[in-house]
C-alpha positions as CSV (number, residue, x, y, z in Angstrom):
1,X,0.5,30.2,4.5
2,X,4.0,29.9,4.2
3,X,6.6,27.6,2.7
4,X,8.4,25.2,4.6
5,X,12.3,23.9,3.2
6,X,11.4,20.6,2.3
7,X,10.7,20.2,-1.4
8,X,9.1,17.4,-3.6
9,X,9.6,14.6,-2.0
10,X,9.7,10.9,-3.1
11,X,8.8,7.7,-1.6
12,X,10.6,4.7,-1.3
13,X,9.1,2.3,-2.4
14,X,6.3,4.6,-4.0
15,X,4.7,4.9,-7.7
16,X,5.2,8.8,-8.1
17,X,2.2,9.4,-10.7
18,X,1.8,12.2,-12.9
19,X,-1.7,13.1,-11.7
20,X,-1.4,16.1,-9.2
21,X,-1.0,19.8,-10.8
22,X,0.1,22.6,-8.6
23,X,-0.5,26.2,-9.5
24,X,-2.2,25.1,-13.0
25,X,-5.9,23.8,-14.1
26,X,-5.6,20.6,-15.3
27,X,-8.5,19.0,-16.9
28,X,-12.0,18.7,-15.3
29,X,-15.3,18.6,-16.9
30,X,-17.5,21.5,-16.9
31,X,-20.3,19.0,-15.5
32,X,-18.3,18.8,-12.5
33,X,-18.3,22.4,-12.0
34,X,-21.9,22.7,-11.9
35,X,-22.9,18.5,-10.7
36,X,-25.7,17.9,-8.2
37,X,-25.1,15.9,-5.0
38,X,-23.9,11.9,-5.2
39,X,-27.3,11.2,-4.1
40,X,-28.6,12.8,-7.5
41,X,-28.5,10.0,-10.3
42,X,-29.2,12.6,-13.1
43,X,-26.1,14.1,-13.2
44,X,-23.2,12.8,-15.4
45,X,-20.7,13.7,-13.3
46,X,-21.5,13.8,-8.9
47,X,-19.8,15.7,-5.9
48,X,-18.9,12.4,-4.1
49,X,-17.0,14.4,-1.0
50,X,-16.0,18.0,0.0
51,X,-14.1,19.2,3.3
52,X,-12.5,22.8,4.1
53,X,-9.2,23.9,5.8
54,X,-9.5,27.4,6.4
55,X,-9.6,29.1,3.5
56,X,-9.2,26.0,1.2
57,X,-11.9,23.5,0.1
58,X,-11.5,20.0,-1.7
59,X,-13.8,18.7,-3.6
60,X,-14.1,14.6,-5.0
61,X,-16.0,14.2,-8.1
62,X,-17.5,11.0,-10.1
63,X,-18.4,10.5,-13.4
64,X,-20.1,7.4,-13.1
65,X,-21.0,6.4,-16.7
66,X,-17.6,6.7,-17.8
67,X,-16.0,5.1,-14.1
68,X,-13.6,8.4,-13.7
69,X,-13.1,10.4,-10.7
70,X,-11.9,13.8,-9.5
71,X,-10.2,15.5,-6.8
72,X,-10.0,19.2,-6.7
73,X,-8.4,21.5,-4.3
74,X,-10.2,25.7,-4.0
75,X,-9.2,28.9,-3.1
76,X,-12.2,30.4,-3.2
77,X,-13.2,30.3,-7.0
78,X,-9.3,29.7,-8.0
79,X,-8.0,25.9,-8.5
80,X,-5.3,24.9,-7.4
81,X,-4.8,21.3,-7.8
82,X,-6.7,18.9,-9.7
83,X,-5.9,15.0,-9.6
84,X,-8.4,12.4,-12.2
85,X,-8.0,8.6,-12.2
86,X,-10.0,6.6,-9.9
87,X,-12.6,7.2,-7.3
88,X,-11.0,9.7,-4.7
89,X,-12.0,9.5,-0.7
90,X,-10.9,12.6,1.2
91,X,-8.8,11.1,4.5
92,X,-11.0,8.1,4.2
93,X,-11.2,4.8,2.8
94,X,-12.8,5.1,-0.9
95,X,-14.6,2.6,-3.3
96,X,-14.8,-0.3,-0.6
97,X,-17.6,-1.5,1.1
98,X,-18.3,-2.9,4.3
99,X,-15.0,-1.4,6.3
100,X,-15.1,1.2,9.0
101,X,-14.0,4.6,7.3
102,X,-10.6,6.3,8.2
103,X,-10.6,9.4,8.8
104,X,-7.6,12.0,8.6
105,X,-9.0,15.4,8.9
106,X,-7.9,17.5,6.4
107,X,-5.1,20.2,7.8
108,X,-3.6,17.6,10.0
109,X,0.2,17.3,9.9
110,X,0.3,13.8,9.1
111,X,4.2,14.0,8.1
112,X,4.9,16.0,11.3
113,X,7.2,18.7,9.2
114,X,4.8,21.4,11.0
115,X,3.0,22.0,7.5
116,X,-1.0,21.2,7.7
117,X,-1.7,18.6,5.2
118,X,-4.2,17.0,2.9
119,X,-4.7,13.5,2.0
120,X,-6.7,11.7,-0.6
121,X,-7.0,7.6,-1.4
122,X,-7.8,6.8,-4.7
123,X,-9.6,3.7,-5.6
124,X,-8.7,2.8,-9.0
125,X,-10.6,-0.4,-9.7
126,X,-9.9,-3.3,-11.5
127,X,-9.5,-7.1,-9.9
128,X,-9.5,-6.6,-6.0
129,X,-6.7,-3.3,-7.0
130,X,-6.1,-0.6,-6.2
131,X,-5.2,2.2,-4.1
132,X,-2.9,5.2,-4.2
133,X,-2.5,7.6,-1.5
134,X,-1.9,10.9,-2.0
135,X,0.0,13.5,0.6
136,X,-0.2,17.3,-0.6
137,X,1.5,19.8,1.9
138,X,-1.0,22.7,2.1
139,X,1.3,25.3,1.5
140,X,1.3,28.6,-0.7
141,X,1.4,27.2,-3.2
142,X,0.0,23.5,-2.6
143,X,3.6,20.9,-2.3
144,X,3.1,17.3,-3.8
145,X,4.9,15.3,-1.1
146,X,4.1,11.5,-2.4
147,X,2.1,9.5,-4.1
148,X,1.8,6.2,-2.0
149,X,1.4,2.3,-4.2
150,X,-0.4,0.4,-2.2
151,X,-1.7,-2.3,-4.6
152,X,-3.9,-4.6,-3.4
153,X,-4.7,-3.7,0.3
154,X,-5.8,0.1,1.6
155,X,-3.5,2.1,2.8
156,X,-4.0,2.6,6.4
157,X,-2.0,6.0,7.9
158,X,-1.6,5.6,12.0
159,X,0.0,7.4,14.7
160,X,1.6,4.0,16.0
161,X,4.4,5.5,18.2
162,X,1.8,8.7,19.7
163,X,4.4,11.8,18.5
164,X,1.6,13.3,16.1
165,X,3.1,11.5,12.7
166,X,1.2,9.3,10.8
167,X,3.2,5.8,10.4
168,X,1.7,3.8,6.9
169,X,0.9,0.6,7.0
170,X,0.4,-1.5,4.2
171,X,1.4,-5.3,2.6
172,X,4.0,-6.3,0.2
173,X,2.2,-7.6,-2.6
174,X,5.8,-9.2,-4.6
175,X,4.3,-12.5,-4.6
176,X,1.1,-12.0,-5.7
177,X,0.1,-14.7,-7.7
178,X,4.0,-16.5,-7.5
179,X,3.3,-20.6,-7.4
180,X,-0.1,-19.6,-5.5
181,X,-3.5,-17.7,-6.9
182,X,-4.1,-14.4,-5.1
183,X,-6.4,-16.0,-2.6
184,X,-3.7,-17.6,-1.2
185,X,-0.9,-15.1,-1.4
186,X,0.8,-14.0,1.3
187,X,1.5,-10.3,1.9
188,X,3.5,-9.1,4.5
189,X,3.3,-6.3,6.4
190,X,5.2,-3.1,5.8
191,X,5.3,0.2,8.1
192,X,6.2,3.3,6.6
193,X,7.4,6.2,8.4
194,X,7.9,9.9,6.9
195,X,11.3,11.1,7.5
196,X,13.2,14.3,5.8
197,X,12.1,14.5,2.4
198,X,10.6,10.8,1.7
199,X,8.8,7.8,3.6
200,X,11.0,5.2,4.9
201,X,10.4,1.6,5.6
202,X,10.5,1.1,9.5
203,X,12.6,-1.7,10.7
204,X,12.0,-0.5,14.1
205,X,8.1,-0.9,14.0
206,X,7.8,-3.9,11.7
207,X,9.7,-5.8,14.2
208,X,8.1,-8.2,16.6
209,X,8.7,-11.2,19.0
210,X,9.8,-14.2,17.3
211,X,7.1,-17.2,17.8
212,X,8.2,-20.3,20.1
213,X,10.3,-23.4,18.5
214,X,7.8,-25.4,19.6
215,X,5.4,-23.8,17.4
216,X,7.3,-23.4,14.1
217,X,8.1,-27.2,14.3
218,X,4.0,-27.9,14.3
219,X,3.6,-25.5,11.7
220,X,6.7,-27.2,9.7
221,X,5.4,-30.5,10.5
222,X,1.6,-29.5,9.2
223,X,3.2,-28.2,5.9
224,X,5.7,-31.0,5.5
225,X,2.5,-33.3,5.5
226,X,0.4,-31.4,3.3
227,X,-0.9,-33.6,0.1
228,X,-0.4,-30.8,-2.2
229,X,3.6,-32.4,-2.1
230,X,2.5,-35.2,-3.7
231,X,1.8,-33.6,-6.7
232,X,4.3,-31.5,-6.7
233,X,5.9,-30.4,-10.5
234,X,9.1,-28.1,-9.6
235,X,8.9,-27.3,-13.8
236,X,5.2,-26.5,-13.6
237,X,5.4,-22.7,-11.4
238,X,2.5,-21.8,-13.4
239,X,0.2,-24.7,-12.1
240,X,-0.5,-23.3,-8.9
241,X,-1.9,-27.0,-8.4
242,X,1.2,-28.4,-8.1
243,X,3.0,-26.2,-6.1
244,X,3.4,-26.9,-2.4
245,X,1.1,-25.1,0.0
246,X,2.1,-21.6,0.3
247,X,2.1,-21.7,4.0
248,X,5.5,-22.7,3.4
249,X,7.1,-19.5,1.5
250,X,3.9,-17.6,4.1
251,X,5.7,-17.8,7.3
252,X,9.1,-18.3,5.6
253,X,8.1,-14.0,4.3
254,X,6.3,-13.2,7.7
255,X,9.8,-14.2,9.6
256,X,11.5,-12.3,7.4
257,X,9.5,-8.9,7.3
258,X,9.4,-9.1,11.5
259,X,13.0,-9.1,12.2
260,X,13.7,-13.0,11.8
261,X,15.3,-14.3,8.9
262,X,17.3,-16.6,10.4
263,X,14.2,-18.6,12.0
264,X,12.7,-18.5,8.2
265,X,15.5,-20.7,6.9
266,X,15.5,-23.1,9.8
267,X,11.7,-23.4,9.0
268,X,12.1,-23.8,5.9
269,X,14.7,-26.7,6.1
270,X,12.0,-28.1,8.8
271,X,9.2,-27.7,6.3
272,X,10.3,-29.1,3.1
273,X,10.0,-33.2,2.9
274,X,13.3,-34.9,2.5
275,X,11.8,-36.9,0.1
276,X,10.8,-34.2,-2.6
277,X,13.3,-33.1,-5.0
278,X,13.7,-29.6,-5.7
279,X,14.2,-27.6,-2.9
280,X,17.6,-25.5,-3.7
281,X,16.1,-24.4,-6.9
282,X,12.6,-23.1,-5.1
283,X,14.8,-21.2,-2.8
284,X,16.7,-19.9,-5.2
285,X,13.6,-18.4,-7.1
286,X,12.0,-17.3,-3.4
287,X,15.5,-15.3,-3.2
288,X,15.4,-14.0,-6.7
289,X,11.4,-12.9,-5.7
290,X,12.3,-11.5,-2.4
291,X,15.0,-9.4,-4.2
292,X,12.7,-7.7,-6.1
293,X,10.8,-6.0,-3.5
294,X,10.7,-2.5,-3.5
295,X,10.9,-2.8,0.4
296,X,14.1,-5.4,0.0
297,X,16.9,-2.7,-0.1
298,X,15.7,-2.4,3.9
299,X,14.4,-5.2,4.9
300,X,18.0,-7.2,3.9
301,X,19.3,-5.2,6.8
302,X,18.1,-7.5,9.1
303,X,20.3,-10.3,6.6
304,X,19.1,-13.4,4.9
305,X,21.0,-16.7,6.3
306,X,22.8,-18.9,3.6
């Protein structure tokens, strides 16, 4: 194998975590090196997945009594990178049930640099979070290229323009739990594309048709009578109860992350009762909110009306 120019690269809007070591054994348990199969409950720490690229082999390991897994890349008897956290899935989905796997071979290019690559999702656990996806160039030696954030959705890594690069999609989770519980916070959708040395967010792909007049005025009008307004505490941003519906700041985000920023503040005037004191200061906080997206240094490309 041989090196290509492009060195460690970062992600945008990326947690770069200090789990991957290249060209050095970090830790793994001797009852990893010797574990029986996943389907073998007597070990204290299970092979949960394995795949080979040529001469390379990675291997996903579980200790399920103490809820830590493994990832560990071979060549031959020598390692050469070893990642612990959560549960690791080899260019699949990992730790949820019920979804259709995704599979990205290992060896395929995803980043379309020309370099074969390998890519791992980690699970970590905890309240309905979450997953990191990690890119390793499969070089001579092995190249960390990112470690991917994806909080509280799964990561999903698509060809969506048909050149051989994987796109990432994924949500913005900034207002998780803002005025709303997490049931009933919106998330919109972000595209990532892998350009030079980092992923990119991708105006070009996150951008859709903007929905009819016709329809954003019944969707104003059905959150402008919502009871929840009656109740309504503009003090209280920690009783989601009294909050208005979050419908409202939903489709105000969704207009946004598509391309249409404009439409979201005409909404937004639409959807707010004249009655109900308030509304400057809500927008004010949804600004200040917005502002701290990771994604927001882009998406305020496409502006934010006054």
């Amino acid at each position: 194998m041989t090196s290509t120019p492009i060195r460690a690269a970062s992600v945008v809007l990326a947690l770069l975590v200090a789990f991957v070591t290249v060209g050095a054994a970090a830790e793994l348990p001797m009852s990893c090196l010797s574990s029986p199969e996943a389907n073998d409950s007597r070990g204290t720490c299970l092979v949960t997945g394995q795949a080979t690229f040529g001469e390379l082999r990675v291997q996903t390991f579980l200790e399920p009594d103490r809820g830590v897994g493994y990832a560990a890349l071979w060549h031959g008897e020598r390692r050469l990178v070893t990642l612990s956290g959560g549960r690791f899935g080899i260019g699949e989905r990992a730790g949820s049930k019920g979804a259709e796997p995704q599979r990205v071979p290992m060896g395929e290019d995803i980043t379309g640099d020309g370099t074969p690559d390998l890519l791992l999702i980690e699970y970590t656990g905890g309240a309905h979070c979450c997953y990191l996806a990690h890119v390793i160039a499969l070089e001579d030696p092995p190249r960390p290229v990112a470690v991917i954030d994806a909080l509280h959705t799964y990561p999903s890594f698509r060809d969506l323009r048909g050149v051989g690069v994987r796109n990432v999609v994924l949500h913005d989770w900034t207002f998780a739990y803002w005025r709303a519980p997490y049931a009933d916070s919106p998330a919109p959708r972000v595209i990532l594309t892998p350009r030079g040395e980092a992923y990119h967010v991708d105006l070009e792909l996150m951008e859709a048709p903007a929905p009819s007049l016709e329809s954003l005025e019944a969707l104003a009008k059905s959150v402008r009578s919502d009871p929840r307004w009656q109740s309504y505490d503009p003090e209280a941003t920690w009783n989601f109860a009294r909050q208005p519906p979050s419908r409202l700041w939903g489709t105000m985000l969704e207009l946004v992350y598509t391309g249409h920023p404009s439409l979201a503040m005409k909404f937004f005037e639409a959807a707010w009762p004249k009655a109900v004191p308030g509304k400057r200061a809500f927008l004010a906080d949804f600004r200040s909110t917005l502002a701290s997206s990771p994604h927001w240094p882009t998406v305020s490309e496409w502006g934010f009306v006054e």
